[in-house]
N, CA, C and O of each residue as an XYZ file, in Angstrom:
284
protein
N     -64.045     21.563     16.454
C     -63.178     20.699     15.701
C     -61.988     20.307     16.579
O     -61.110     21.096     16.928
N     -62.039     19.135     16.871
C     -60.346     18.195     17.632
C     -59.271     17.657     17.118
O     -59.179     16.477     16.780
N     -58.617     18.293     17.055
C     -57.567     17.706     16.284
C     -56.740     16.109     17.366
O     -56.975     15.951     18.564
N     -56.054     15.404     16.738
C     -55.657     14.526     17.055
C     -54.020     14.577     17.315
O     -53.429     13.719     16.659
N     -52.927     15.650     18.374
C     -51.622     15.870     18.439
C     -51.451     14.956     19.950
O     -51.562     15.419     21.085
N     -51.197     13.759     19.624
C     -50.773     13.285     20.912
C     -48.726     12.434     20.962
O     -48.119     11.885     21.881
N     -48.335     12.737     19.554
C     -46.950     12.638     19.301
C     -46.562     12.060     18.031
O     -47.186     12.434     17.038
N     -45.639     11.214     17.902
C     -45.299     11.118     16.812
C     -46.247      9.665     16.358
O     -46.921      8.908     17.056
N     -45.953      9.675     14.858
C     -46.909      8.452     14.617
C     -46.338      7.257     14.148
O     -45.490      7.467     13.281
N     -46.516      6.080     14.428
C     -45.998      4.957     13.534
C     -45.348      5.107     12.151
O     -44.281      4.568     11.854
N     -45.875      5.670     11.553
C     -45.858      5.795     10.347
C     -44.180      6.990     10.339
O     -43.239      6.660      9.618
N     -44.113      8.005     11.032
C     -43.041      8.535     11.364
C     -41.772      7.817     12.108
O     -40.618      8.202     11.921
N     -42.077      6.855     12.876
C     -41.400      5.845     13.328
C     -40.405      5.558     12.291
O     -39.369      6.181     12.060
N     -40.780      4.728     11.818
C     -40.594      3.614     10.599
C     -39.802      4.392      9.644
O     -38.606      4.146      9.485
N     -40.497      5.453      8.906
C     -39.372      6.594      8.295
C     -37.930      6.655      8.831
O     -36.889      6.309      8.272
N     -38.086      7.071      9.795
C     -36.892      7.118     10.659
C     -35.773      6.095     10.735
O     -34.547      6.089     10.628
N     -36.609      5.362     10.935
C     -35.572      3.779     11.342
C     -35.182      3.389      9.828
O     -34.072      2.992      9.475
N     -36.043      3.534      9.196
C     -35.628      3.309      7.656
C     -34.524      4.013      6.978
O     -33.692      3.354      6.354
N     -34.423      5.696      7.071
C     -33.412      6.774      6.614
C     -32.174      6.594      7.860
O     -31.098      7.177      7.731
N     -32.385      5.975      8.712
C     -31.118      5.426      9.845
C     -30.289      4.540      9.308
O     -29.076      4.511      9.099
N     -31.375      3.667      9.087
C     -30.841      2.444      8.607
C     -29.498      2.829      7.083
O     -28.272      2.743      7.009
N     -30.481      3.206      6.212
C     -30.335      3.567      5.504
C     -28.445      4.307      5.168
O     -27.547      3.964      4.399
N     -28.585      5.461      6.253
C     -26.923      6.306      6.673
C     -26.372      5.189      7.353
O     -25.325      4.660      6.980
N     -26.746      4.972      7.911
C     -25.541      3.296      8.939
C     -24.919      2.616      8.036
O     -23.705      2.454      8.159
N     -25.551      2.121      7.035
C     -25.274      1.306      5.621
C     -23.975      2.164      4.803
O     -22.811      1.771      4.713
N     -24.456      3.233      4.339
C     -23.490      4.096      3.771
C     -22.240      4.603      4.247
O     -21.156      4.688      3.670
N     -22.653      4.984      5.627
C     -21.117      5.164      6.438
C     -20.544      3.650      6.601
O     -19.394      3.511      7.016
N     -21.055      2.920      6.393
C     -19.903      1.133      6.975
C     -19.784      1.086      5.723
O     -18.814      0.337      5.613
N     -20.125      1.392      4.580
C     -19.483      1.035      3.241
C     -18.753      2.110      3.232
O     -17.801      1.889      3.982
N     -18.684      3.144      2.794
C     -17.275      4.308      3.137
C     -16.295      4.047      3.785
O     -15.115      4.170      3.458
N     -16.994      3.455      5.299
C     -15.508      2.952      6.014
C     -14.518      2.104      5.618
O     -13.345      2.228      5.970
N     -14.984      1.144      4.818
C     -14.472     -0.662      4.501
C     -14.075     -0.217      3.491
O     -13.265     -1.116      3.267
N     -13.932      0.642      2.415
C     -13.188      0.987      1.100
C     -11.913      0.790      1.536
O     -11.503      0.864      2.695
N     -11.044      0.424      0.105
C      -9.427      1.251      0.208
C      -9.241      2.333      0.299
O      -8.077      2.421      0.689
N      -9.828      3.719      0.142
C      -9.445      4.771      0.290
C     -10.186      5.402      1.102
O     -10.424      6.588      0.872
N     -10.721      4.771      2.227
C     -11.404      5.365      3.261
C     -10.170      6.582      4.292
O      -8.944      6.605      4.182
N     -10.875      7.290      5.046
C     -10.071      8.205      5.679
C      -9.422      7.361      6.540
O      -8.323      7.848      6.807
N      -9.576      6.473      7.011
C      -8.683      5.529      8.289
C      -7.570      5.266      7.539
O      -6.499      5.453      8.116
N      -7.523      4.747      6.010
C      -6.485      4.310      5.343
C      -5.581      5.275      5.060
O      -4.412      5.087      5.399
N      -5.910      6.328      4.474
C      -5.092      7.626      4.683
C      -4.826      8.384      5.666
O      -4.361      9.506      5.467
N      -5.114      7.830      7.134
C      -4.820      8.341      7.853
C      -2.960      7.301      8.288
O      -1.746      7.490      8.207
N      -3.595      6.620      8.575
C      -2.692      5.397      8.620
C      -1.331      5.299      7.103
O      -0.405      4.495      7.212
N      -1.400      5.836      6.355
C      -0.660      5.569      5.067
C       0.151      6.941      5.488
O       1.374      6.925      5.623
N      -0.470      7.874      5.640
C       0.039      9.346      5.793
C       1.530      9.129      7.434
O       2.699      9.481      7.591
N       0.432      8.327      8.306
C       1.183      8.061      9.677
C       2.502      7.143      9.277
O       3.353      7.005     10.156
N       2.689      6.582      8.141
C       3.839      5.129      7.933
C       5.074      6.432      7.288
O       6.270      6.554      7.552
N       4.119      7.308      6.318
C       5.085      7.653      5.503
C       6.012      9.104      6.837
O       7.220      9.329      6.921
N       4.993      9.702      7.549
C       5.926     10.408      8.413
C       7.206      9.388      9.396
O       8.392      9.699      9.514
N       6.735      8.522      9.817
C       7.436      7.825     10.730
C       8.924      7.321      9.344
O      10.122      7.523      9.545
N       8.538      6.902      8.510
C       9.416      6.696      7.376
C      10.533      7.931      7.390
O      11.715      7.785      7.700
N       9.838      9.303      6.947
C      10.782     10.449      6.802
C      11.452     10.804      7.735
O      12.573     11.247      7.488
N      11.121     10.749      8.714
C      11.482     10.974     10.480
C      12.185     10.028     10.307
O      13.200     10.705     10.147
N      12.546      8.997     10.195
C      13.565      7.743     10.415
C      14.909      8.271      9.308
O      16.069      8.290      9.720
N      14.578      8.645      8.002
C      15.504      8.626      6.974
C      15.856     10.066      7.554
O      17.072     10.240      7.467
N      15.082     11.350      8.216
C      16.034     12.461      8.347
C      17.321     12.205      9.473
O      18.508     12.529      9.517
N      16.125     11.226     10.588
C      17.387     11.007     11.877
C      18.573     10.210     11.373
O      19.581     10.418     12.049
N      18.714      9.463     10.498
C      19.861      8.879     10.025
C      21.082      9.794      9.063
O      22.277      9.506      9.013
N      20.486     10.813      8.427
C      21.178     11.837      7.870
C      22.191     12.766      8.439
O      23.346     13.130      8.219
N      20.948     13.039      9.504
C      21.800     14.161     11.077
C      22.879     13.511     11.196
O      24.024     13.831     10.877
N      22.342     12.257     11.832
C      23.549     11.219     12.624
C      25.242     10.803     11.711
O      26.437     10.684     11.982
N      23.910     10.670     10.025
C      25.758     10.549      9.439
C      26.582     11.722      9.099
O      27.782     11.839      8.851
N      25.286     12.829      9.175
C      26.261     14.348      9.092
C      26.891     14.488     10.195
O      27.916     15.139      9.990
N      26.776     14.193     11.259
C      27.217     14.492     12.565
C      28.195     13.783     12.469
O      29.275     14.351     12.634
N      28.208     12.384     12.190
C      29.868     11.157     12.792
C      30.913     11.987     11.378
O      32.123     11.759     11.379
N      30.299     12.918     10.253
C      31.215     13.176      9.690
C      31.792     14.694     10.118
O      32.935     15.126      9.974
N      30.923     15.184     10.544
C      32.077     16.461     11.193
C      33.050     15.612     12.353
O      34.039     16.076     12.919
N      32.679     14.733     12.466
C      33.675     14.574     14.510
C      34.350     13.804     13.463
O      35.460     14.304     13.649
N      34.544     12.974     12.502
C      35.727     12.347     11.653
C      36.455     13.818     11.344
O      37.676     13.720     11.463
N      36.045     15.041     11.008
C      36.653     16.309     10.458
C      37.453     16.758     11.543
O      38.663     16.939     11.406
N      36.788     16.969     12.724
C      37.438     17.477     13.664
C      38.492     16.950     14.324
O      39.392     17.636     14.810
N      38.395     15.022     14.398
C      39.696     14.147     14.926
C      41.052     14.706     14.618
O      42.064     14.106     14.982
């Protein structure tokens, strides 16, 4: 009895390219949402640069008000 193992088959092919296809589709729709991770990555990045801006302005006016204290 011969069996027939000489690799993969057409028919396995095609599966493949199909369930590929298939995840390619799903990850580019995940991506393109509003609440995809790029967007919250990016929303998260505005709001640090935001707080970082409003703390350095705080320092700075706590600071010009001790050196008004100390004049």
């Amino acid at each position: 009895m011969k069996t027939n193992e000489n690799g993969i088959t057409l028919l396995s092919l095609v599966i493949t390219v199909v369930v590929l296809a298939f995840l390619a589709t799903i990850l580019i729709n995940l991506s393109l949402t509003n609440n995809s991770a790029v967007n919250v990555v990016r929303d998260a990045e505005d709001s640090y640069y935001d707080q970082k801006e409003y703390t350095q302005n705080r320092i700075n006016e706590m600071t010009n008000g001790w050196e008004n204290l100390l004049d």
